[in-house]
KEZAKE-726028 format. One record per residue (C-alpha): residue number from 1; residue in three letters; z negated, y, x negated. Coordinates in steps of 0.001 Angstrom, whole numbers, plus 500000, padded with zeros to 6 digits. Each point is the difference from the previous one (the first is absolute). Example, Ala and Ser with C-alpha at 12.3 -4.5 7.8 and 13.67 -1.06 7.14 Angstrom:
<tivexs>
- resi,resn,w,v,u
- 1,ALA,492200,495500,487700;
- 2,SER,500660,503440,498630;
</tivexs>
This chain:
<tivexs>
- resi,resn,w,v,u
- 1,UNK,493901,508159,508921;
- 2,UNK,497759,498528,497520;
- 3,UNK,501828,500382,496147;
- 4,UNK,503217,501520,499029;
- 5,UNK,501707,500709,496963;
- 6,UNK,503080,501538,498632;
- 7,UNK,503525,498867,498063;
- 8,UNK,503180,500616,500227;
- 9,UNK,501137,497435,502406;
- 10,UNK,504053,500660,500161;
- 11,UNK,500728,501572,496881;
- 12,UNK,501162,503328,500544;
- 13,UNK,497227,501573,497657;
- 14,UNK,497678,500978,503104;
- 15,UNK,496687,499133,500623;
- 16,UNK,499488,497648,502848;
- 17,UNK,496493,498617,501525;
- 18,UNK,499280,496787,501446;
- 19,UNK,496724,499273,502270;
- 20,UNK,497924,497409,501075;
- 21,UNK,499692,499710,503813;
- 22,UNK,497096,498056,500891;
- 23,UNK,499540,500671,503886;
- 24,UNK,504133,498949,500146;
- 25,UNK,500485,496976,498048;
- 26,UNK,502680,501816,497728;
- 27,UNK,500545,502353,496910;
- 28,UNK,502297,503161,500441;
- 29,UNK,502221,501991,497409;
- 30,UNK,500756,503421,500168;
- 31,UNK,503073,500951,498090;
- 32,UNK,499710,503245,498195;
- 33,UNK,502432,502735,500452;
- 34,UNK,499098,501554,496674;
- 35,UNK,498574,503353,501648;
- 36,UNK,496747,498838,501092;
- 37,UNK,501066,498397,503154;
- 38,UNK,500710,496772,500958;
- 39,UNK,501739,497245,502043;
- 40,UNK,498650,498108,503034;
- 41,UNK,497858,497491,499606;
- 42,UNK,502168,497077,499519;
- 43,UNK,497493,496368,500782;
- 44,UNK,499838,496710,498678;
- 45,UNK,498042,497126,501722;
- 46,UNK,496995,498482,498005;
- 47,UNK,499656,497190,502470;
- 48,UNK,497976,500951,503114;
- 49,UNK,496046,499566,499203;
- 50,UNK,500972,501168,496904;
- 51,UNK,498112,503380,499599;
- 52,UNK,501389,501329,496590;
- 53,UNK,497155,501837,498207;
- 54,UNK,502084,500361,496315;
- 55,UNK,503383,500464,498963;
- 56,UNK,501024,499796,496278;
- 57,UNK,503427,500809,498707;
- 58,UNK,501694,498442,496680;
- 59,UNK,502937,497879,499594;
- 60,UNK,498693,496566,500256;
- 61,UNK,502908,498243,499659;
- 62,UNK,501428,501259,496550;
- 63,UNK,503404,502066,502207;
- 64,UNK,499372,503059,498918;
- 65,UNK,499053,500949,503216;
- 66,UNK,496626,501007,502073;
- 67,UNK,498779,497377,501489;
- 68,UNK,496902,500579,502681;
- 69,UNK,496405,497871,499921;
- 70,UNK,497532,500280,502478;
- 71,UNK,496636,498618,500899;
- 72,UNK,500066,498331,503809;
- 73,UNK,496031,500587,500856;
- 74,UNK,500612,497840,503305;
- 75,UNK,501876,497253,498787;
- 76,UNK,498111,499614,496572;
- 77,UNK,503380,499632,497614;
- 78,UNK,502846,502703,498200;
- 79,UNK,502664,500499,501046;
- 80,UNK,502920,500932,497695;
- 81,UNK,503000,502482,501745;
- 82,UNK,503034,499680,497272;
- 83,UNK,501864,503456,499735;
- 84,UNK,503997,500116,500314;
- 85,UNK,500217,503356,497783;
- 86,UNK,501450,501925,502884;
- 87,UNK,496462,500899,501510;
- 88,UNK,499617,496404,502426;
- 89,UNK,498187,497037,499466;
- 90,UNK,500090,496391,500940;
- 91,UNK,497869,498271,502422;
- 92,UNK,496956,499330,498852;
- 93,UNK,498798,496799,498158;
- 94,UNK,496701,499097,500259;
- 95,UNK,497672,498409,496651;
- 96,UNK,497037,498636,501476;
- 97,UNK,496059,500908,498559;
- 98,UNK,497133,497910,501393;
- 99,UNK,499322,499792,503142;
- 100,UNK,497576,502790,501217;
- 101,UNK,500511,501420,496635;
- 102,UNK,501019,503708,501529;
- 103,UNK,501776,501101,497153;
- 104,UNK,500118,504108,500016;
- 105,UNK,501334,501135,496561;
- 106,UNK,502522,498804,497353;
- 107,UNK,500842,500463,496225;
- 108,UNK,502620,499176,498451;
- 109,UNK,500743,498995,496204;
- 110,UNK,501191,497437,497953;
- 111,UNK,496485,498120,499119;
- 112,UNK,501180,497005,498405;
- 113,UNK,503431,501587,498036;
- 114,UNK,502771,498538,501189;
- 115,UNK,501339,502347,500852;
- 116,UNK,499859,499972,504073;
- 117,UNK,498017,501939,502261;
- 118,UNK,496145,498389,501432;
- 119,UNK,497833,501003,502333;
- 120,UNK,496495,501082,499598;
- 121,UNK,498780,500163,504299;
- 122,UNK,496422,501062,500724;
- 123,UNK,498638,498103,502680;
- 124,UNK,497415,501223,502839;
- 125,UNK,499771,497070,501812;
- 126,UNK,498753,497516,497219;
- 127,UNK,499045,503049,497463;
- 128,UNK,502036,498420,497146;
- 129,UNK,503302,501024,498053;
- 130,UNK,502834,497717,500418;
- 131,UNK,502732,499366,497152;
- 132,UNK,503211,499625,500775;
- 133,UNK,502672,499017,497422;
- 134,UNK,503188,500272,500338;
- 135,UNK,502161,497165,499188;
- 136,UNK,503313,500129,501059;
</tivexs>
């Protein structure tokens, strides 16, 4: 595990983590219970060669709901995992960087006000920031 942060994935008011799994190709959620324990680790594929190294949570798609971001080190693009509200994701869809670019964290904001969601990624590979704006 490289990066993981926390949310509240399925909307019962708990606290739930997700991770970055670098040496597996996926990211995991643990549901909280709400007493300091927590689900199994529940996976989702990154694409194999992937190696996330970042995850990010907001919801990028303007649903009201979390949505998950995460930086695929191996494969040098994002990938975006779009929450249901109950706690599960969708597959997820991969936003390519450059090639060789590495990218290892993300921020997220609305840089040019419209509204939507971008993507500040830091980059290892080429040691640049890529921009990406959202525009759908």
């Amino acid at each position: 595990m490289d990066s993981l942060t926390i949310n509240d994935f399925n909307n019962d008011n708990q606290q739930d983590i997700v991770v970055a799994n670098y040496g597996s190709d996926n990211v995991g959620i643990f549901l909280g219970n709400g007493d300091g324990s927590f689900a199994y680790q529940v996976t989702y594929s990154t694409e194999s060669g992937s190696s996330p190294y970042f995850v990010a949570v907001d919801d990028i798609d303007n649903d009201n709901v979390k949505d998950i971001i995460v930086a695929n080190y191996g494969t040098s693009n994002i990938g975006a995992l779009l929450g249901r509200g109950d706690g599960t994701f969708e597959k997820s869809t991969p936003f390519g960087t450059k090639y060789g670019s590495h990218p290892f964290w993300i921020g997220i904001g609305d840089f040019n006000k419209d509204r939507k969601l971008d993507f500040a990624i830091a980059n290892n590979g080429t040691t640049s920031i890529h921009i990406l704006l959202q525009t759908c």
